[in-house]
SERO-4910 file (N, C-alpha, C, O; in steps of 0.05 Angstrom, whole numbers):
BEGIN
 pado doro    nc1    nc2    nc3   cac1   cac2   cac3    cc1    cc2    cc3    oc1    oc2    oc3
  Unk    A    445   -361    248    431   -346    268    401   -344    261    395   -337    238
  Unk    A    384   -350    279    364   -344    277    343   -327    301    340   -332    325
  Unk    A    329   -303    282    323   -285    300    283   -284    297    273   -293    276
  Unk    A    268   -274    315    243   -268    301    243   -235    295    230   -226    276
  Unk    A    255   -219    309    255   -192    291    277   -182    297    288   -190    317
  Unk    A    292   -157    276    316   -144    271    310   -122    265    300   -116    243
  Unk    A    317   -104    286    311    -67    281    338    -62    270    360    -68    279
  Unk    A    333    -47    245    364    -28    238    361      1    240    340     14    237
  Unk    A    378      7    243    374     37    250    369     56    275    378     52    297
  Unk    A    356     72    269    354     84    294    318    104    309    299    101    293
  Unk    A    315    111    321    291    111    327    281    150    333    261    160    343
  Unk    A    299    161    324    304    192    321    309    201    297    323    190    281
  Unk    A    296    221    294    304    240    255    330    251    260    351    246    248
  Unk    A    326    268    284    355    282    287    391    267    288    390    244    298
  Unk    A    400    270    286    425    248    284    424    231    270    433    211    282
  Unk    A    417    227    248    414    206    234    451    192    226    466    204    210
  Unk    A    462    164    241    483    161    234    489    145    211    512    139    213
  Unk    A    480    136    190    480    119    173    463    121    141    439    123    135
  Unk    A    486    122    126    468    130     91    460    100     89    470     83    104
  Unk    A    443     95     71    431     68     54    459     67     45    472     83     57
  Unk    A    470     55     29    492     50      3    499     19     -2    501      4     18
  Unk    A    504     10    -27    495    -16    -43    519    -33    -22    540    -26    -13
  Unk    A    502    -60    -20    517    -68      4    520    -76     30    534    -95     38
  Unk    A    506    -61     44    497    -47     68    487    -69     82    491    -67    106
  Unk    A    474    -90     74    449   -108     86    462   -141     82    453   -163     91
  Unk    A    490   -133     65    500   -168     58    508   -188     78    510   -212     72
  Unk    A    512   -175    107    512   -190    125    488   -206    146    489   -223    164
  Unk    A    469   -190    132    437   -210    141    431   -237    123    413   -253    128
  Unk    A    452   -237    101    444   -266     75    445   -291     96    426   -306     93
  Unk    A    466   -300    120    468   -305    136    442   -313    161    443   -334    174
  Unk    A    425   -296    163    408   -295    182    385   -301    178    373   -286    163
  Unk    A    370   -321    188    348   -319    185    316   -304    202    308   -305    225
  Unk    A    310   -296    185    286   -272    208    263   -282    199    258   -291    177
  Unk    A    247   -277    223    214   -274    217    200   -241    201    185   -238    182
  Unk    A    211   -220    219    215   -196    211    238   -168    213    252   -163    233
  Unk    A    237   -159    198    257   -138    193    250   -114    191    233   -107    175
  Unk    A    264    -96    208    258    -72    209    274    -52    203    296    -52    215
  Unk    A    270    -31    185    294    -10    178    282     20    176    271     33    158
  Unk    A    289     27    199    287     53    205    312     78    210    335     75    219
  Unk    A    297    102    199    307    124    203    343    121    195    363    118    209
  Unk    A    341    125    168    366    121    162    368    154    159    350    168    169
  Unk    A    387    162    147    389    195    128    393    191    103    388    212     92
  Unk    A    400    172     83    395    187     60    409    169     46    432    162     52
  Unk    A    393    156     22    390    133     -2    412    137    -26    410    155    -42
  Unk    A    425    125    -25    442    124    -52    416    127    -84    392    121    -85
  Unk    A    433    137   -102    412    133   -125    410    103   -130    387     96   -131
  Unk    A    427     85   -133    423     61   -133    414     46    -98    427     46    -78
  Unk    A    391     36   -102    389     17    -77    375    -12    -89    351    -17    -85
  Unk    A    391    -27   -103    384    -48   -111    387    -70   -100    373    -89   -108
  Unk    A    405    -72    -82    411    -86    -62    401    -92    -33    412   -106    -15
  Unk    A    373    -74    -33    355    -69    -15    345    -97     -2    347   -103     22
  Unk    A    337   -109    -20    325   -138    -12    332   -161    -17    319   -182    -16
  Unk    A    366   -155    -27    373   -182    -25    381   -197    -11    389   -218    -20
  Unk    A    384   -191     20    384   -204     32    362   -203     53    370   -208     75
  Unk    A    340   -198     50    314   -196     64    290   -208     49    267   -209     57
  Unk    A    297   -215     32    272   -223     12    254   -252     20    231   -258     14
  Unk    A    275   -268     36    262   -288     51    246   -279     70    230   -294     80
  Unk    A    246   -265     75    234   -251    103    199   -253    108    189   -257     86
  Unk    A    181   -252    127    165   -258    116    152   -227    120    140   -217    101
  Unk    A    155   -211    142    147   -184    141    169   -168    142    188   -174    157
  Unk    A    169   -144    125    194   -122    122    167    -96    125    145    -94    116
  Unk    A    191    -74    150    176    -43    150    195    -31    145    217    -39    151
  Unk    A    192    -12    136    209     15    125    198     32    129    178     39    116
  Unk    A    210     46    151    199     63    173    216     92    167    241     94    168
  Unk    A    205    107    162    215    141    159    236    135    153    252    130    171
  Unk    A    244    135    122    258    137    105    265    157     85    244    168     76
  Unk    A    283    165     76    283    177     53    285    161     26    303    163     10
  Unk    A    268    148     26    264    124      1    242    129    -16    218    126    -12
  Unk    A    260    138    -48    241    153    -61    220    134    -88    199    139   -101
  Unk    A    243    109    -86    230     91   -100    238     55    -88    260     52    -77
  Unk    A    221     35    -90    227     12    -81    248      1   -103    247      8   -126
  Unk    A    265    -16    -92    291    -32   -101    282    -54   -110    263    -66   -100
  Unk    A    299    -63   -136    289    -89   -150    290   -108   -127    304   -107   -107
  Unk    A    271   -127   -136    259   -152   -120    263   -174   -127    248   -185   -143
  Unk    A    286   -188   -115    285   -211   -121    266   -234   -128    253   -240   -108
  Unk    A    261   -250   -154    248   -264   -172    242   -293   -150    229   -312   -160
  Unk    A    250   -295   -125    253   -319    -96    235   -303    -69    230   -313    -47
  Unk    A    229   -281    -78    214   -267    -51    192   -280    -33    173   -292    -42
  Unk    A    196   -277     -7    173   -292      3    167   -268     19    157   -274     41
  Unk    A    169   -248     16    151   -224     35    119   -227     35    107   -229     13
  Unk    A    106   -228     57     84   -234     57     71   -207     64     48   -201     57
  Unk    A     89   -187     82     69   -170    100     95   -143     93    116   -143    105
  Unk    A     85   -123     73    112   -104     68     94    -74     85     70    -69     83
  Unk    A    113    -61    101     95    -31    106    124    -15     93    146    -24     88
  Unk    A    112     12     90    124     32     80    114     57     89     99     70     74
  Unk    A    124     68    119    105     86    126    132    103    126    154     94    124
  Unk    A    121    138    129    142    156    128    160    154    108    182    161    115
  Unk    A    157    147     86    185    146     65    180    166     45    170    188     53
  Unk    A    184    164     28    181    193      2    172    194    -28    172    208    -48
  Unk    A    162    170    -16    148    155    -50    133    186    -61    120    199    -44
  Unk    A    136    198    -95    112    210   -105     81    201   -115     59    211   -116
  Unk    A     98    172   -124     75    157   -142     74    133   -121     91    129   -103
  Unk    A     50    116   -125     53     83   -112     69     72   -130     62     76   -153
  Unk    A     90     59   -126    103     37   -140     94     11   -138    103     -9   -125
  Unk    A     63     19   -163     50     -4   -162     71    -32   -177     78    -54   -167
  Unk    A     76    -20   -202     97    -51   -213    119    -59   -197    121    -83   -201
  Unk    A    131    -55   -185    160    -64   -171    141    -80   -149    141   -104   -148
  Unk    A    126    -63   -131    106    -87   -106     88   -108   -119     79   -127   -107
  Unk    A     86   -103   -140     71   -133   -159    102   -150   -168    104   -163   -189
  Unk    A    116   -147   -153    133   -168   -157    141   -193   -136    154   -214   -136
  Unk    A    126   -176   -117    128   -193    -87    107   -209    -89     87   -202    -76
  Unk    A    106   -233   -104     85   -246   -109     67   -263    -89     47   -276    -94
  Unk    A     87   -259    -59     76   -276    -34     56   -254    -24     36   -262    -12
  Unk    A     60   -228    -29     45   -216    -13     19   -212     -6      5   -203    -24
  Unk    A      8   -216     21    -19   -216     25    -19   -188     39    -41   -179     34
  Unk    A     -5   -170     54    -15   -141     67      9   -127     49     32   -132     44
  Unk    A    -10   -105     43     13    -70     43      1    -51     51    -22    -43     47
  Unk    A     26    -39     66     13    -22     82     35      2     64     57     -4     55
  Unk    A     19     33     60     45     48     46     28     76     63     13     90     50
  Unk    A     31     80     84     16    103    100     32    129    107     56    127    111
  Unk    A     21    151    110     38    170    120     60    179     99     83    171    101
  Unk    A     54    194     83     71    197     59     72    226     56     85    222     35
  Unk    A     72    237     57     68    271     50     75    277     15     68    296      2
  Unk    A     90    258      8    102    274    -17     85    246    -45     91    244    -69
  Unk    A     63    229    -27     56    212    -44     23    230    -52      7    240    -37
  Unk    A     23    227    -82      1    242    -91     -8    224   -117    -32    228   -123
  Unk    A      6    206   -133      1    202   -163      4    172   -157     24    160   -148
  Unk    A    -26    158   -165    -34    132   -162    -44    122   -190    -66    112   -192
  Unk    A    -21    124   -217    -29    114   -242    -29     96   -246    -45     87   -263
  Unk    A     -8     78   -232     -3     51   -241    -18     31   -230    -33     37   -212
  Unk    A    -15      1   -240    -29     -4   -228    -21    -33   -218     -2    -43   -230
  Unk    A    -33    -50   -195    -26    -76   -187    -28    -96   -200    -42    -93   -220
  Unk    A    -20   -116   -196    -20   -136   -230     -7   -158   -214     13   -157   -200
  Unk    A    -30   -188   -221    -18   -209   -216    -18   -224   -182    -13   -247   -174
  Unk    A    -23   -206   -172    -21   -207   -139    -41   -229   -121    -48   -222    -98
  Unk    A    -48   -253   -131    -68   -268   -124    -72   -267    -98    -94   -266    -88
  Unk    A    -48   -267    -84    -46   -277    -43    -54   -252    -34    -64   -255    -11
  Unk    A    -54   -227    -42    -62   -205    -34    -88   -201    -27   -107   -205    -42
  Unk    A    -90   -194     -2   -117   -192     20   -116   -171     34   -132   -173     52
  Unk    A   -102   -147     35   -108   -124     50    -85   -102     37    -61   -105     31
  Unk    A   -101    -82     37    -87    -59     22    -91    -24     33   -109     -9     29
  Unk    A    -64    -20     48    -71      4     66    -60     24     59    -36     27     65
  Unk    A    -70     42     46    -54     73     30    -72     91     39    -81    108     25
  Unk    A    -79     87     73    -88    121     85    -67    134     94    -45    124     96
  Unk    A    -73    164    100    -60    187    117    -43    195     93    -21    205    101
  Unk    A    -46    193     66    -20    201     38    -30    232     28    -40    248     44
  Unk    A    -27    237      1    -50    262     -6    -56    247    -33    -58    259    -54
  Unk    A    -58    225    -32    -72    216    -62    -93    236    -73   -111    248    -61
  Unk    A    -85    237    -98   -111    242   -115   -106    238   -146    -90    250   -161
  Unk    A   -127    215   -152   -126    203   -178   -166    196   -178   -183    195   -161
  Unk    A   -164    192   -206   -188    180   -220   -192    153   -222   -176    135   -216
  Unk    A   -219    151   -233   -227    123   -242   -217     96   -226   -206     76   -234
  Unk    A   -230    108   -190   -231     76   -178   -255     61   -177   -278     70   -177
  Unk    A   -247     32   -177   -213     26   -165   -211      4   -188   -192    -11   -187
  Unk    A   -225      2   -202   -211    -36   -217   -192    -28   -224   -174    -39   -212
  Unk    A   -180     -1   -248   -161      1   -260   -135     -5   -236   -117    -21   -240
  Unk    A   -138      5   -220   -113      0   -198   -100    -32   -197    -77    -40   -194
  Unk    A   -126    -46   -201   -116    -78   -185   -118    -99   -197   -138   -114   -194
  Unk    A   -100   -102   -212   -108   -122   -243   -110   -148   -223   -101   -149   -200
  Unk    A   -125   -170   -237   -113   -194   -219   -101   -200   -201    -82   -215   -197
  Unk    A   -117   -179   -180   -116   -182   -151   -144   -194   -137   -154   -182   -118
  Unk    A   -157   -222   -150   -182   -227   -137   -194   -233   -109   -217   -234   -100
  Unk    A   -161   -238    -93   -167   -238    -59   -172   -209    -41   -177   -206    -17
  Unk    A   -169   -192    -58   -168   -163    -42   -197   -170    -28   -218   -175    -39
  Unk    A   -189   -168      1   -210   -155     24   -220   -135     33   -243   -129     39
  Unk    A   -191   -121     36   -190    -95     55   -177    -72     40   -153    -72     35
  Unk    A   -191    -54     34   -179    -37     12   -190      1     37   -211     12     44
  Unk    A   -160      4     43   -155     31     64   -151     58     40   -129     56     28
  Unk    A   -163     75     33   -159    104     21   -162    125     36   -155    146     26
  Unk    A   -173    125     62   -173    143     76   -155    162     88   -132    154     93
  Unk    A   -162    189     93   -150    214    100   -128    218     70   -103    217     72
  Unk    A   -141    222     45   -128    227     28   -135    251     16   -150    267     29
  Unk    A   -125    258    -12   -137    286    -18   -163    278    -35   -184    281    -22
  Unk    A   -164    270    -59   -192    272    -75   -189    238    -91   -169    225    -97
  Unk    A   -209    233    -92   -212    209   -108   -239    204   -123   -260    204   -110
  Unk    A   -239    199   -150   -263    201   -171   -278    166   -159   -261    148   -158
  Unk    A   -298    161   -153   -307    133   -161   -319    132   -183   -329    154   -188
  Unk    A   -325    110   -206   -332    111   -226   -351     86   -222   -366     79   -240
  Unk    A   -350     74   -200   -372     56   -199   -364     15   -215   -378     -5   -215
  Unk    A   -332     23   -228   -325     -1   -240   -307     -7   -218   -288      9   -216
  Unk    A   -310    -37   -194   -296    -47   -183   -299    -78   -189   -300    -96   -172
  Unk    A   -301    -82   -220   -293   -117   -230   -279   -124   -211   -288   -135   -191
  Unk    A   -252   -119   -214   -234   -128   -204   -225   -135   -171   -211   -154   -164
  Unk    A   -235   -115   -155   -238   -125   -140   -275   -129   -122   -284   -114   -104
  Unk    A   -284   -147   -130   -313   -144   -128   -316   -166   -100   -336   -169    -85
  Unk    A   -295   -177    -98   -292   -188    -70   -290   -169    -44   -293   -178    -21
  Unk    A   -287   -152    -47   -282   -128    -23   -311   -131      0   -335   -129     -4
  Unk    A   -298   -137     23   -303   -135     50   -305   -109     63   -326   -106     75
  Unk    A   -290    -91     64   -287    -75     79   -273    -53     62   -250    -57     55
  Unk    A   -287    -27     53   -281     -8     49   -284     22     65   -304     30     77
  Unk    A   -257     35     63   -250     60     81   -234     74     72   -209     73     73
  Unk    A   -256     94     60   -254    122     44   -258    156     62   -256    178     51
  Unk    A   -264    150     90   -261    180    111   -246    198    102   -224    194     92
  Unk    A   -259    220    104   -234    241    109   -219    245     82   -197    254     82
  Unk    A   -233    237     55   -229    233     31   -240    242     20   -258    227     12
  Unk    A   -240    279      6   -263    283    -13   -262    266    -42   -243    263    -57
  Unk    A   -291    257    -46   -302    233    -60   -323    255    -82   -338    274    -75
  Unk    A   -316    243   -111   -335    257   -130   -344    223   -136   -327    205   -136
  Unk    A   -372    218   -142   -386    199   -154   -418    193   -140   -440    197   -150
  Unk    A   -411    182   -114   -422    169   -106   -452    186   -102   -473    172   -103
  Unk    A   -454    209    -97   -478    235    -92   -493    231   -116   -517    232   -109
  Unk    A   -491    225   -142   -504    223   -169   -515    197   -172   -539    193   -176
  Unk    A   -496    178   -171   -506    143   -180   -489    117   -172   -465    116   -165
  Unk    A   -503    103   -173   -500     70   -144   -463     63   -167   -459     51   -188
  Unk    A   -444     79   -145   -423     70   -156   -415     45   -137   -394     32   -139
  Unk    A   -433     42   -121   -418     10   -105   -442    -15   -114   -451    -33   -100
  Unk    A   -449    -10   -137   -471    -26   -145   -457    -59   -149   -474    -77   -151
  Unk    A   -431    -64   -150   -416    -80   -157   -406   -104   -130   -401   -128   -133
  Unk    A   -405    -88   -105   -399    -93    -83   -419   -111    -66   -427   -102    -44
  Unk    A   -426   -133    -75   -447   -147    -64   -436   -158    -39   -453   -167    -24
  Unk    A   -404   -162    -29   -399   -173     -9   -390   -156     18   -385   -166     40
  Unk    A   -389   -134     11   -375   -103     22   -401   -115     54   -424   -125     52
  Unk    A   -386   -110     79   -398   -113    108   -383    -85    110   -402    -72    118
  Unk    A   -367    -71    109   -356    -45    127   -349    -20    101   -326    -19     92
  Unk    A   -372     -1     91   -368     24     81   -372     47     98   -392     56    111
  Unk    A   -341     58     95   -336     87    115   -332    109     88   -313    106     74
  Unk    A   -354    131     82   -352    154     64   -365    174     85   -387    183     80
  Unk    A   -352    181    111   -358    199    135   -339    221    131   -315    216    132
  Unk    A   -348    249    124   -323    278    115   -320    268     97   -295    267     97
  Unk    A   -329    255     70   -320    267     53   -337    273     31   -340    264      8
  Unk    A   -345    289     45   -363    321     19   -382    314      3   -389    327    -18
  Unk    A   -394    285     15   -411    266     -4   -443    285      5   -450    288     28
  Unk    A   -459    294    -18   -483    295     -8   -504    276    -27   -504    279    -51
  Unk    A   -521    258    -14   -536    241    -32   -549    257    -46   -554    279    -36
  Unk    A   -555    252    -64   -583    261    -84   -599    238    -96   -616    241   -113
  Unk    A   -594    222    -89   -606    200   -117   -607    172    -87   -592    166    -68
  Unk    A   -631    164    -94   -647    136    -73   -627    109    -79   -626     91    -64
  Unk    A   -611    110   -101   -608     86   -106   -565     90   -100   -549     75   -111
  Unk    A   -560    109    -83   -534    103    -76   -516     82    -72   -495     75    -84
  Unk    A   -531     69    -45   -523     52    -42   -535     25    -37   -534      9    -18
  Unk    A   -549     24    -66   -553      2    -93   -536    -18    -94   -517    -12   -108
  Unk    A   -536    -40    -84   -517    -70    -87   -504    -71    -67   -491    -92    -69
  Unk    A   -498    -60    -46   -492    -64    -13   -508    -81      4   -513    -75     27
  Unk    A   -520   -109     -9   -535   -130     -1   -520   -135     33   -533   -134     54
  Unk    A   -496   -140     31   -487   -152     57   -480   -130     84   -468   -135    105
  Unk    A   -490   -107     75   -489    -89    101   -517    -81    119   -515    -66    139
***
């Protein structure tokens, strides 16, 4: 069988008829999809390792208002190119387990309420070109290289409507960035000294609400292409 998309689940919080449990998905090994969709389940076994084994060919997977508190091992054959994760229950980003989807060029992980702790970090991710973690309550230090080891295609890097975030002015790592969007994000750095001094290719900086007051002429210092 071949399909271009597959909704599971259901499209309401209330009535939720169906737990996650290991298993659950073995009859899609069978199917081939363009994308997959799994929404609004009620409620994750402690084990969900079996999450992507039969989706991992897939080329986009969403996981739509979930109670999914951590991502499921990833098969070492993944071709996910385009993963979202909106509404689920992540605390931390599960930066190592999504550095395993080595196809991937978009993540989207938005709308989180219970996501706050962004220590770890991305690693290895070459095809990776857009990265969307607005509307969460992040708040961590020292962005952004530490976040994105050997991620040199990052374009599009989304932090907006979050709680606090330190810039420190070191974006080695991703110094390719196109388009940055930080709104609605109180921001400590940028009011004192040229923390985007690094960003020589940046065309789209949004730091609008968030609590930035300049003091210093040389802010936004190395923003050649805007």
């Amino acid at each position: 069988l071949q399909v271009s998309r597959l909704i599971f689940g259901g499209f309401r919080d209330r009535g939720r008829l169906q737990d996650f449990e290991r298993g659950l998905l073995n009859g899609l090994c069978q199917v081939q999809m363009e994308e997959f969709v799994l929404i609004c389940l009620r409620e994750f076994e402690d084990d969900t390792d079996t999450l992507f084994d039969c989706v991992g060919n897939v080329s986009t997977v969403r996981l739509v208002n979930l109670r999914l508190e951590e991502i499921s091992e990833v098969p070492v054959w993944s071709k996910v190119k385009h993963l979202e994760c909106k509404k689920c229950s992540f605390e931390a980003v599960p930066a190592p387990k999504l550095s395993l989807f080595k196809e991937l060029r978009v993540l989207r992980i938005t709308k989180n309420r219970s996501l706050r702790n962004f220590e770890q970090k991305f690693e290895g991710l070459s095809n990776l070109e857009v990265i969307d973690l607005s509307e969460n309550r992040l708040t961590f230090s020292s962005c952004c290289s530490y976040q994105f080891k050997n991620c040199p295609n990052l374009k599009h890097l989304n932090l907006s409507f979050n709680s606090n975030i330190r810039l420190t002015g070191n974006f080695t790592n991703v110094k390719n960035l196109l388009y940055l969007d930080l709104q609605h994000t109180t921001l400590f750095g940028p009011d004192s000294y040229p923390v985007f001094l690094s960003l020589q290719n940046l065309i789209y900086l949004d730091i609008s609400h968030t609590k930035t007051e300049i003091k210093t002429q040389c802010t936004f210092c190395g923003l050649n292409s805007l």
